[in-house]
DRENKOL-102964 format. One record per residue: residue number from 0; x, y, z of N, C-alpha, C in turn. Coordinates in steps of 0.2 Angstrom, whole numbers, plus 2048, in hexadecimal, padded with zeros to 3 digits. Example, Ala and Ser with C-alpha at 12.3 -4.5 7.8 and 13.67 -1.06 7.14 Angstrom:
2
[0 [842 7E4 827] [83E 7EA 827] [842 7F0 827]];
[1 [840 7F5 823] [844 7FB 824] [840 800 827]];
// end
This chain:
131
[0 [C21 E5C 9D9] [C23 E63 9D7] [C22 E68 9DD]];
[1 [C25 E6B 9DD] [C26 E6F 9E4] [C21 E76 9E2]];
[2 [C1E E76 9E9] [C19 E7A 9EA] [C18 E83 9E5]];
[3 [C1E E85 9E5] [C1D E8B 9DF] [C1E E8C 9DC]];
[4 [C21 E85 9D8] [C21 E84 9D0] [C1B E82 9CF]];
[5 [C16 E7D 9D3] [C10 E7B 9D1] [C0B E80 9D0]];
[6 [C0C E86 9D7] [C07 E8D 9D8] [C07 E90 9D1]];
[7 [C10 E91 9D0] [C10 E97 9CE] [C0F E95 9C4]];
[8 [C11 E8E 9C2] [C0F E8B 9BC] [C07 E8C 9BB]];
[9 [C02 E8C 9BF] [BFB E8B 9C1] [BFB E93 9BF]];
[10 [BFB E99 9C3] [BFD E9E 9C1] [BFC EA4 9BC]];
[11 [C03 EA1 9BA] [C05 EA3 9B0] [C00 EA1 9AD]];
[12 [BFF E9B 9AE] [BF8 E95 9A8] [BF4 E9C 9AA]];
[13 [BF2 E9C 9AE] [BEA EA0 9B0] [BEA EA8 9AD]];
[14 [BF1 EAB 9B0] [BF1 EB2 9AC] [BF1 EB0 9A5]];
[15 [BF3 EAD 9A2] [BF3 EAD 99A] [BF0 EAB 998]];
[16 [BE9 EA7 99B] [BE3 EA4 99A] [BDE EAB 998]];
[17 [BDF EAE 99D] [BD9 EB5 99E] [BDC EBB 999]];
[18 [BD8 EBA 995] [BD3 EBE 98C] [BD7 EC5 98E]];
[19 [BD5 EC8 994] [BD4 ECF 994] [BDC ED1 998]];
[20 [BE0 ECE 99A] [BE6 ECE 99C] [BEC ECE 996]];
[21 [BEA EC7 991] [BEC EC7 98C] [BEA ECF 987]];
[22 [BE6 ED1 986] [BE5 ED4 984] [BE9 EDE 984]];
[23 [BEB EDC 989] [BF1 EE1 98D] [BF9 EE1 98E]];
[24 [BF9 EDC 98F] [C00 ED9 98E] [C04 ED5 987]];
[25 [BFD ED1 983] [C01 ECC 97F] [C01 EC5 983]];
[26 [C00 EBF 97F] [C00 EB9 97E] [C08 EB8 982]];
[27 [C0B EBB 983] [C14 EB8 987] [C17 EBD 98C]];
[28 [C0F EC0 98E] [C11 EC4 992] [C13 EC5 999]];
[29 [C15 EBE 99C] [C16 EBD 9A3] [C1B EB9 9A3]];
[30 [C20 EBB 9A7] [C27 EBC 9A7] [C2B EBB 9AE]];
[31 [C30 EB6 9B3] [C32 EB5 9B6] [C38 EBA 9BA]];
[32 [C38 EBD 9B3] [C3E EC3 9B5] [C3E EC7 9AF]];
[33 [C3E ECE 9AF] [C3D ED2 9AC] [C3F ED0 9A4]];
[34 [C3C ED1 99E] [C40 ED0 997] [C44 ED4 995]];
[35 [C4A ED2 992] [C4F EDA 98F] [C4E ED9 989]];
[36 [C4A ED6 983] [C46 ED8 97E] [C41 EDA 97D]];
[37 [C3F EDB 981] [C36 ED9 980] [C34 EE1 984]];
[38 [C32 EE7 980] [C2F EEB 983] [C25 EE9 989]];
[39 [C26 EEF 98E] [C1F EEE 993] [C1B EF1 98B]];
[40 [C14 EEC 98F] [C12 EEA 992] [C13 EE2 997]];
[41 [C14 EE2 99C] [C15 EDC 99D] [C12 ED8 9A5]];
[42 [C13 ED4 9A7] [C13 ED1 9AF] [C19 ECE 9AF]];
[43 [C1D ED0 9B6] [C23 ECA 9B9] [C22 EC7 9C1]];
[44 [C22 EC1 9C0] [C20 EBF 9C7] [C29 EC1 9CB]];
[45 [C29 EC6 9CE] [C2D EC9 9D0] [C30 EC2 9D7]];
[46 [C2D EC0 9DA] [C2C EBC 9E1] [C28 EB9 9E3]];
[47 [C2B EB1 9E5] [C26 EAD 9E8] [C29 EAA 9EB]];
[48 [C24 EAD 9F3] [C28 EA9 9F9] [C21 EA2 9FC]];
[49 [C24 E9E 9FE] [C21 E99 A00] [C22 E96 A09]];
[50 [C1F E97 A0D] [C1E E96 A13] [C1B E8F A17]];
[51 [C1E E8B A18] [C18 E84 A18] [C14 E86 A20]];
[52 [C0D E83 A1D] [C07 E85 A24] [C05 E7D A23]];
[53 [C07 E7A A28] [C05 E72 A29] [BFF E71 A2D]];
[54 [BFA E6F A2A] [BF4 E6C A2F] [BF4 E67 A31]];
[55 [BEE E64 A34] [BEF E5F A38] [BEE E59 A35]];
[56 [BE9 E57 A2D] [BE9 E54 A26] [BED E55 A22]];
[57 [BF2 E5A A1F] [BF5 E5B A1A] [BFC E61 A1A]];
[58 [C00 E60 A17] [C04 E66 A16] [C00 E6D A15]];
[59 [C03 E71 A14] [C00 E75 A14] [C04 E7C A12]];
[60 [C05 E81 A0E] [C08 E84 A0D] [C06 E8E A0B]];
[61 [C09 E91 A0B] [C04 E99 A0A] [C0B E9D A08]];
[62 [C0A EA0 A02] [C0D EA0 9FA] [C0C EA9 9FD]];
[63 [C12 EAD 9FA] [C0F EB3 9F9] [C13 EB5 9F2]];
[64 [C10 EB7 9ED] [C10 EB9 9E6] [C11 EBF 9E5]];
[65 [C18 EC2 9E3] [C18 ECA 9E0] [C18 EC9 9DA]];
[66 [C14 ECE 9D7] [C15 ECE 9D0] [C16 ED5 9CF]];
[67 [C19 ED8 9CC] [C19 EDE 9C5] [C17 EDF 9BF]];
[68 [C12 EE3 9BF] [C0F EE5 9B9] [C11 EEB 9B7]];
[69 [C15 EE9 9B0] [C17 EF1 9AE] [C14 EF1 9A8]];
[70 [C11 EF9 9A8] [C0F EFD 9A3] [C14 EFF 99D]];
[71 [C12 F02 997] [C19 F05 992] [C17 F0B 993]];
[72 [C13 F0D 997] [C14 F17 996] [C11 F19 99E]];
[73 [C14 F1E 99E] [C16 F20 9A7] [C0E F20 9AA]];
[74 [C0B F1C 9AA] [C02 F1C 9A9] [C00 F17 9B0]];
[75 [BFF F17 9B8] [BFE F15 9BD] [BF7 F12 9B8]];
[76 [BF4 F15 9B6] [BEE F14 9B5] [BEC F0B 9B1]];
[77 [BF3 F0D 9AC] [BF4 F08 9A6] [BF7 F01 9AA]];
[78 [BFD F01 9B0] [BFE EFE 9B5] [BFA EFA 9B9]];
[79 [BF2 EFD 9BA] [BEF EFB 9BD] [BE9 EF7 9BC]];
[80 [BE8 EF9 9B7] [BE4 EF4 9B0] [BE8 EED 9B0]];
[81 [BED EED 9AF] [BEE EE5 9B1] [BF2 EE2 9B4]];
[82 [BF2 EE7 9BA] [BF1 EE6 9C1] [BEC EE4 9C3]];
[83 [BE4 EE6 9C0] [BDF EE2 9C1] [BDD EDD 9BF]];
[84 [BE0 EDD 9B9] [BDE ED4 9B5] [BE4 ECE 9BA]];
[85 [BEA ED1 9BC] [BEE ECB 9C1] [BE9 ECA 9C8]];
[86 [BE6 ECF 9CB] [BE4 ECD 9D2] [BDB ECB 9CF]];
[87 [BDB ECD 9CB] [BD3 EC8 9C7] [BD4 EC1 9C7]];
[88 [BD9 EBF 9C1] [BDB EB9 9C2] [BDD EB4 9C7]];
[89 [BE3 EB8 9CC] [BE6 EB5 9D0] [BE1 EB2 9D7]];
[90 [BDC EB8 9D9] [BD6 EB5 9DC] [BD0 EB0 9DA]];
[91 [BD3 EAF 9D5] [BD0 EA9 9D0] [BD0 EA1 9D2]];
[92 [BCF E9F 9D0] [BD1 E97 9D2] [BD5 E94 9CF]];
[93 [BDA E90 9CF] [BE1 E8F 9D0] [BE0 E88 9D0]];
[94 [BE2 E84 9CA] [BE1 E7D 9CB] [BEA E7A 9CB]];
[95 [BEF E7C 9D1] [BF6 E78 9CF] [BF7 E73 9D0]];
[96 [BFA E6F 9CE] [BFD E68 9CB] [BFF E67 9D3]];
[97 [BFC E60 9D6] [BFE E5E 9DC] [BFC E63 9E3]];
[98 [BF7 E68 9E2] [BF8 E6E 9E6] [BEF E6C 9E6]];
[99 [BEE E71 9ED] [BE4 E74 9EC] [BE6 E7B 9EF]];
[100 [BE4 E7F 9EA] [BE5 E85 9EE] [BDC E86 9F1]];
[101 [BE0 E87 9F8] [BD8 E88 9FE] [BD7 E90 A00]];
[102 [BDB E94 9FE] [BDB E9D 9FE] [BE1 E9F 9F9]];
[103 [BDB EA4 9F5] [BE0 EAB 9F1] [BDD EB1 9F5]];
[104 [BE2 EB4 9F4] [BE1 EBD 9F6] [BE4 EC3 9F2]];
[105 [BE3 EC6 9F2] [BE7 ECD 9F1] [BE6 ED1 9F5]];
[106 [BEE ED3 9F8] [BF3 ED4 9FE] [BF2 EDC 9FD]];
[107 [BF7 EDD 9F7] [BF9 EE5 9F7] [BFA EE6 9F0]];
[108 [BF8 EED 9F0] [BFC EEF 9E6] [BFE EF6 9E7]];
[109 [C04 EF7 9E5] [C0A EFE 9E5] [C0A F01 9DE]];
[110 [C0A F06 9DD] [C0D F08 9D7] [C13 F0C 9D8]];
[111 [C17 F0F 9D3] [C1C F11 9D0] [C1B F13 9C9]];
[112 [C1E F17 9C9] [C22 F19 9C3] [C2B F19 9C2]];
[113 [C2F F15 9BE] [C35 F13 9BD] [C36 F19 9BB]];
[114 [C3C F1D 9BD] [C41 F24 9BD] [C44 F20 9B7]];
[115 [C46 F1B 9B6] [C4B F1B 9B3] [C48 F18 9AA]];
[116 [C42 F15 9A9] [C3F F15 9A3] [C3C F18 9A1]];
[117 [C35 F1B 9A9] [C2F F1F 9A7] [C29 F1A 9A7]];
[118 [C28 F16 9A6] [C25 F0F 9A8] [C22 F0F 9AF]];
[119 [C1C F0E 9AD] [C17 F0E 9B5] [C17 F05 9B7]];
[120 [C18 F05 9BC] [C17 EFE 9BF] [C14 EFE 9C4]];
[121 [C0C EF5 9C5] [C0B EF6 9CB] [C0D EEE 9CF]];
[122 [C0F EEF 9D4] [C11 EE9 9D7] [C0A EE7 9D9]];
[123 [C0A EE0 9DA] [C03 EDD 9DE] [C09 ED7 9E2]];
[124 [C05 ED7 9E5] [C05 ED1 9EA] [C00 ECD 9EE]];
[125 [C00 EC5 9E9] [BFB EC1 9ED] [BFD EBD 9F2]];
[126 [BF6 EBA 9F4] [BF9 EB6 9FB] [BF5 EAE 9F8]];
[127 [BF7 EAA 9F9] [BF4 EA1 9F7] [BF5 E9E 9FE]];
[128 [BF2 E99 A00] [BF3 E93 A02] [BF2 E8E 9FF]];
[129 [BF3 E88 A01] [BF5 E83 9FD] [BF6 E7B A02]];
[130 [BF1 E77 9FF] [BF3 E70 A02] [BF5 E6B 9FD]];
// end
């Protein structure tokens, strides 16, 4: 399985694992690319780029994860509520298939508000490595 399907499969599992995530979004709330049925609350892994870091025992590779989290009401605050449950979980431990993640982080987190719905949105961006 290639490295960010294995990450990013590991991931999902986990965000939809964590009670208080669910709890804000919905049980199907994590999404690849935005849904055009499915009112926010939601998360979209917006980006995953993959970089290989080869060491001297093993492959090696360092994952950087954008996700969006959007709120349904113009509410930075409500955006950011779970924006904390992704960068909780995602600095969690990570068991992917074929993978050992040796570092999580979180990078950055942006907000907005979308002009054109009104919907607050926070980006995050984590950082992995991986052998």
């Amino acid at each position: 399985m290639h490295p960010i399907a294995s990450l990013q499969a590991a991931l999902v599992e986990a965000l939809l694992a964590d009670v208080a995530l669910v709890a804000l979004i919905g049980t199907d709330g994590v999404f690849d690319a935005p849904p055009r049925d499915r009112p926010a609350p939601y998360v979209v892994i917006d980006r995953h780029d993959v970089r290989q870091r080869d060491g001297d025992a093993a492959p090696g590779q360092e994952h950087r994860v954008l996700l969006h989290c959007w709120s349904s009401q113009p509410s930075r605050k409500a955006a950011l509520e779970i924006a904390g449950r992704v960068v909780a979980v995602g600095a969690g431990a990570l068991a992917p298939v074929g993978l050992m993640v040796t570092h999580a982080e979180h990078m950055r987190t942006e907000t907005s508000i979308d002009t054109a719905t009104g919907q607050a949105r926070a980006a995050v961006t984590l950082r992995f490595f991986s052998e």
